[in-house]
Backbone as CSV, one residue per row, in Angstrom:
resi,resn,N_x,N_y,N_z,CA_x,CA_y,CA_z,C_x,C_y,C_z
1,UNK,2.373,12.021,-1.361,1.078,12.396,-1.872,0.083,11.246,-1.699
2,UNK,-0.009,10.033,-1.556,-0.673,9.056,-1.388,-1.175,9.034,0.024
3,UNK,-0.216,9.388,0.349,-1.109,8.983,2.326,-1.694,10.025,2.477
4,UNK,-1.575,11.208,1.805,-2.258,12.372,2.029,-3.564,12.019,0.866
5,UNK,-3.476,11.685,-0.059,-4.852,11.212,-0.878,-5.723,10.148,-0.141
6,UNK,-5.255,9.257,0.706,-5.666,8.144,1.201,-6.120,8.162,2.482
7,UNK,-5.767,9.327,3.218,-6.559,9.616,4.473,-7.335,10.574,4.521
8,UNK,-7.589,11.387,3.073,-8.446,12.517,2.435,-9.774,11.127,2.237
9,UNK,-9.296,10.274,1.729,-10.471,9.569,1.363,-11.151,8.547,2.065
10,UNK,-9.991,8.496,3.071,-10.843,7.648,4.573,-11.594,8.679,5.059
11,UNK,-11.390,10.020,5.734,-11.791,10.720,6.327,-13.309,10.973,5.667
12,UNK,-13.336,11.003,4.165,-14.262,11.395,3.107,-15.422,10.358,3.115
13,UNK,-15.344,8.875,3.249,-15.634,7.937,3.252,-16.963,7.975,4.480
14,UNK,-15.530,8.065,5.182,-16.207,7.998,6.799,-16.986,9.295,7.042
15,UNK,-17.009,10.118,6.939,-17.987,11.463,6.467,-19.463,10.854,6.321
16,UNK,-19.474,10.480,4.764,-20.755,9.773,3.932,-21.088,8.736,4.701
17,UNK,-20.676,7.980,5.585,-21.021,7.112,6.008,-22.120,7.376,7.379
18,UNK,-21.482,8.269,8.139,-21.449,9.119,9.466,-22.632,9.622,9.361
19,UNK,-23.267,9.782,8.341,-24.397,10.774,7.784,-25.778,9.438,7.901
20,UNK,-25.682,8.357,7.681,-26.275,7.248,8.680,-27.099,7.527,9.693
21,UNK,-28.407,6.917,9.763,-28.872,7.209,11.415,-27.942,6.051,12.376
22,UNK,-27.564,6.468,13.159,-26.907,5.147,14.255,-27.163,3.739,13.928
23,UNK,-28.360,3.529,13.907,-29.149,2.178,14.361,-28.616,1.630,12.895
24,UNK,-28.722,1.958,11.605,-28.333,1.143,10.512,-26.830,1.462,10.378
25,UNK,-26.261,2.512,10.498,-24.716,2.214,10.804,-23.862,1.327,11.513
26,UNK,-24.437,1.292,12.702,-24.627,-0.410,13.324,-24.908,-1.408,12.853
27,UNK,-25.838,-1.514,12.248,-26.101,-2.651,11.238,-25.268,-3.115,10.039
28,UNK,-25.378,-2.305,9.077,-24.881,-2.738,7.915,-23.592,-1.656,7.425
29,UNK,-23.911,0.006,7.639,-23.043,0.685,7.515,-22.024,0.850,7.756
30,UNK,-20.938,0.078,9.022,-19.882,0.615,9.160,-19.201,-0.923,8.272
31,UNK,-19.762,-1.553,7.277,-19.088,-2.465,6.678,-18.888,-1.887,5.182
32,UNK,-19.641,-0.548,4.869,-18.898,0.553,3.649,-17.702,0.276,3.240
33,UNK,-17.266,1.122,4.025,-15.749,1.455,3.835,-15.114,0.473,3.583
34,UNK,-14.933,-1.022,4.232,-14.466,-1.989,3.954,-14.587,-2.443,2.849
35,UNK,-15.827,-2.810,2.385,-16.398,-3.184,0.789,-15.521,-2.090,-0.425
36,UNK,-15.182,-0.990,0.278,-15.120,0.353,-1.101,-13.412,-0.308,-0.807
37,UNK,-12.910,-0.503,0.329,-11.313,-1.184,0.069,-11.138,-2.290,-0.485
38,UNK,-11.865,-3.011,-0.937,-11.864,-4.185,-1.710,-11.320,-3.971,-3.299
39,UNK,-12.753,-2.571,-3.427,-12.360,-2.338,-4.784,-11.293,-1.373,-5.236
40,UNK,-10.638,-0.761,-4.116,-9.606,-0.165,-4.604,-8.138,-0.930,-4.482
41,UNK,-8.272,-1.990,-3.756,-7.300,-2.801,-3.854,-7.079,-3.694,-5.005
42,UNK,-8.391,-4.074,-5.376,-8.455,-4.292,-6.962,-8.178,-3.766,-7.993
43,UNK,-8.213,-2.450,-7.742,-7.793,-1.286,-8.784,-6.259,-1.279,-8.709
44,UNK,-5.696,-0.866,-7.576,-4.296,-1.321,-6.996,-4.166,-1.788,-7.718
45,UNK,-4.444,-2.941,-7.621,-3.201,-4.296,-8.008,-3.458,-4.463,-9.547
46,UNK,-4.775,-3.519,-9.966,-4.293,-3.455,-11.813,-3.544,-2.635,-12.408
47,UNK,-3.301,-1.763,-11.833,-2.698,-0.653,-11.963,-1.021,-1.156,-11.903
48,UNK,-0.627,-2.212,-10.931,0.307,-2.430,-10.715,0.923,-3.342,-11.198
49,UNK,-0.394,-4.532,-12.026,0.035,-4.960,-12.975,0.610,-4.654,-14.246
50,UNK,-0.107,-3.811,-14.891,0.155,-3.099,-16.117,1.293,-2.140,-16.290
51,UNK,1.862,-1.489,-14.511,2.954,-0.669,-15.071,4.239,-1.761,-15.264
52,UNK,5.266,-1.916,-16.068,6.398,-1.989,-16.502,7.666,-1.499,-15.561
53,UNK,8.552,-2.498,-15.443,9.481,-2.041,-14.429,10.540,-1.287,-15.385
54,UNK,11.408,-0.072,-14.887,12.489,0.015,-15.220,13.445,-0.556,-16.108
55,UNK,13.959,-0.239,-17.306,14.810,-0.875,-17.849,15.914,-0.713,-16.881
56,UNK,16.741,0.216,-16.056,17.768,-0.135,-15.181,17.323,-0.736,-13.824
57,UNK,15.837,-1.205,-13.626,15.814,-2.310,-12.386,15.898,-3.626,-13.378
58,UNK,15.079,-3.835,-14.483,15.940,-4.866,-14.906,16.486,-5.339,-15.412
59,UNK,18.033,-4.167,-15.660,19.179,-4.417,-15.648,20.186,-4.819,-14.385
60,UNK,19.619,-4.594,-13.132,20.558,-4.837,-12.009,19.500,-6.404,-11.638
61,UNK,18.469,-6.642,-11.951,17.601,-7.608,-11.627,18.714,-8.981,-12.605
62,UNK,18.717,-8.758,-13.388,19.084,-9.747,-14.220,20.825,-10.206,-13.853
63,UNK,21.368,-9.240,-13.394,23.028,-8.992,-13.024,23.223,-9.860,-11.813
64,UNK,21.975,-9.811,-10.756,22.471,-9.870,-9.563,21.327,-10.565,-8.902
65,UNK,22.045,-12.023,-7.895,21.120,-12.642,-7.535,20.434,-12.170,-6.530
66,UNK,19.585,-13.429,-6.266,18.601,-13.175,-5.263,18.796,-13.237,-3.782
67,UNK,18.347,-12.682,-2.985,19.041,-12.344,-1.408,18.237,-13.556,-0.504
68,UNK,18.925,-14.183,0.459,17.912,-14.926,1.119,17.774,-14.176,2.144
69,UNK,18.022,-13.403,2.944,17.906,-12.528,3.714,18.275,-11.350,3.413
70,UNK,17.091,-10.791,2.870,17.534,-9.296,2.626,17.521,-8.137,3.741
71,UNK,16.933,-8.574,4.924,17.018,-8.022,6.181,18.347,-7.689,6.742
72,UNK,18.948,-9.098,6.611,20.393,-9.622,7.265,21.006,-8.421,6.324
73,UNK,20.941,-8.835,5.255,22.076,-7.735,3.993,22.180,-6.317,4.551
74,UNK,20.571,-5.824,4.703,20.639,-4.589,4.734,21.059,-4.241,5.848
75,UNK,20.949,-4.818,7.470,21.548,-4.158,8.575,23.124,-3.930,7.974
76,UNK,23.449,-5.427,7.341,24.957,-5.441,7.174,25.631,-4.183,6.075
77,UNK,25.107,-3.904,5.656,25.029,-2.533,4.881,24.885,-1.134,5.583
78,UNK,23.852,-0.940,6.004,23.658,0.230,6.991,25.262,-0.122,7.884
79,UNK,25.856,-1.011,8.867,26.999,-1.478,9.804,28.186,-0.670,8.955
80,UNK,28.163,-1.051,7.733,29.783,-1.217,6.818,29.608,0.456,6.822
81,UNK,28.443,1.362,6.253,28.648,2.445,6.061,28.163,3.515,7.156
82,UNK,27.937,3.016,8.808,28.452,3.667,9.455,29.562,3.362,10.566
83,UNK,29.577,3.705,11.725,30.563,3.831,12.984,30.175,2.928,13.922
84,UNK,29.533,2.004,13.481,29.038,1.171,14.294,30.093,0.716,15.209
């Protein structure tokens, strides 16, 4: 549902923007959209502050250390559980 909200609102963006005569869309307008991602990345990242993780992520967080290669782990994981 997000990439489908999020390219509803690029597309939406870029719409309002489009509606511009050329010559100042050139100018100053096609730097919109960019400015309006600023503030939703700001919003983001409050949003993402404030939610609370899982009591069972951190219960396995607290159990189990930290990976230095979690890349390495995971091929080696995907390997063990197939036919490789």
């Amino acid at each position: 549902m997000g990439v489908v909200a999020g390219n509803l609102m690029a597309v939406g963006v870029f719409a309002l923007v489009n509606l511009l005569p050329r010559d100042q869309f050139l100018a100053w307008g096609w730097r919109l959209p960019f400015l309006i991602s600023i503030a939703l990345i700001a919003f983001g990242l409050y949003i993402r502050a404030q939610i609370a993780e899982t009591p069972v992520f951190r219960e396995v967080a607290r159990h189990r250390k930290p990976v230095r290669l979690p890349v390495v782990e995971a091929i080696g994981a995907i390997r063990a559980a197939s036919s490789w």
